[in-house]
C-alpha positions in Angstrom: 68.7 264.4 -132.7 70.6 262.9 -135.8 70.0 264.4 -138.7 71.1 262.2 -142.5 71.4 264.5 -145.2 70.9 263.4 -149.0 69.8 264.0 -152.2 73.5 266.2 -153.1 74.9 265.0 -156.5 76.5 266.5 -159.7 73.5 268.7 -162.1 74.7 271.2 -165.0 73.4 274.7 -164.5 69.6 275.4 -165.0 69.0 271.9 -163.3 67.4 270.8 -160.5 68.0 268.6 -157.0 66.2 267.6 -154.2 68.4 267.8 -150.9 66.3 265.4 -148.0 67.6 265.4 -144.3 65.9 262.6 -142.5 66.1 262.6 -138.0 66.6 259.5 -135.9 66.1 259.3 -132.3 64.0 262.0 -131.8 60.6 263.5 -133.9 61.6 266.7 -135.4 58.4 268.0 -135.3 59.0 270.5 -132.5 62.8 272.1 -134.3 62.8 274.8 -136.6 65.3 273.2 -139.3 67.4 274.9 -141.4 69.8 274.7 -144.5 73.5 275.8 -144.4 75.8 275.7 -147.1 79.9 275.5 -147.6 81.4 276.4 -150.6 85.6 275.3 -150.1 87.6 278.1 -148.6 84.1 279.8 -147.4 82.6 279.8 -144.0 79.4 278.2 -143.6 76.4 280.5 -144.6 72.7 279.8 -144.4 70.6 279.1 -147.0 67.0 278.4 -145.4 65.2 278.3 -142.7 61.2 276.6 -141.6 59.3 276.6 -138.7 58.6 273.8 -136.3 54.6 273.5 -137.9 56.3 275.0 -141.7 54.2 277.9 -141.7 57.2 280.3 -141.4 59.8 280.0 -143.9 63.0 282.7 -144.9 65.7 282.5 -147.4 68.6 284.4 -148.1 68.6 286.6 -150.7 70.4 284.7 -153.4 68.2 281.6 -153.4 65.2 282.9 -153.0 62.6 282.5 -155.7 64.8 279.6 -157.0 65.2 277.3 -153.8 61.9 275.9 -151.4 62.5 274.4 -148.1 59.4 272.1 -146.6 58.9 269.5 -144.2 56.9 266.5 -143.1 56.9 266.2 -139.9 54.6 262.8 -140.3 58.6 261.5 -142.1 60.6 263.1 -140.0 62.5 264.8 -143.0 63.1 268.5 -144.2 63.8 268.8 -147.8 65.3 271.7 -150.3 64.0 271.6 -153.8 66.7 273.7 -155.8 65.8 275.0 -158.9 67.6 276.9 -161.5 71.3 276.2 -159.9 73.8 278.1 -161.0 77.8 276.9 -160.4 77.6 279.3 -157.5 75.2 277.3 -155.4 78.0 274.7 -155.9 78.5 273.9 -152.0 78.8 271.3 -148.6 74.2 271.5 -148.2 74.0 270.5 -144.2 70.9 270.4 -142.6 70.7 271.9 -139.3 68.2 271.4 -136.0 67.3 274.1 -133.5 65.7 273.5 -130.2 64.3 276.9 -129.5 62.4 276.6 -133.4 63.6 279.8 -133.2 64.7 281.3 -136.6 67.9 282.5 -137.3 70.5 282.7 -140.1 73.4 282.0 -137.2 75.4 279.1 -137.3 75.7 279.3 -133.2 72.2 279.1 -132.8 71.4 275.5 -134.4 71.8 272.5 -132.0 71.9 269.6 -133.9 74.1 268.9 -137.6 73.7 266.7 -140.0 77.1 265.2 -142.1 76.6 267.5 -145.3 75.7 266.4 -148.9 77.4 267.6 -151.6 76.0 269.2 -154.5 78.2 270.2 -157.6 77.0 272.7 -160.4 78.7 272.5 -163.4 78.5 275.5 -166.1 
């Protein structure tokens, strides 16, 4: 599947974005999708994770309570409302597809990349 990532831009700390990863070529309804992050001269780390149906949804521990991943299926998009970004957060956002729906905060275990969106936090 080919995933478009979006939404990345520059917001001054305490703002807010809304990242949007659209699929073509194949429904994302049956992937779990996922949210991955860059900052330079860091390796890739994840951010979020939701089920293929979005029942299930995990976080890792520094955006939770700030960030929300969701999905409709019905759009073939996954978004991440950020809230609250801090000049940390400042990062490469890529969306991320996995076959299995399986969750998992691996980098390995995701099938399908999107081209990253950048999102800059300024303090």
């Amino acid at each position: 599947v080919q995933l478009q990532a979006s939404g990345g831009g520059l917001v001054q700390a305490g703002g807010s974005l809304r990242l949007s990863c659209t699929a073509s070529g194949r429904t994302l309804s049956s992937f779990g999708m996922a949210w991955f992050r860059q900052a330079p001269g860091k390796e890739r780390e994840f951010v979020a994770h939701i089920s293929w149906r979005g029942i299930n949804t995990y976080y890792t521990d520094s955006v939770k309570g700030r960030f929300t991943i969701s999905r409709n299926n019905a759009k073939n998009t996954v978004y991440l409302q950020m809230n609250s970004l801090k000049p940390e957060d400042t990062a490469v956002y890529y969306c991320a597809a996995s076959v299995s729906g399986t969750y998992s905060f691996t980098v390995g275990e995701y099938d399908d990349w999107g081209q990253g969106t950048l999102v800059t936090v300024s303090s």
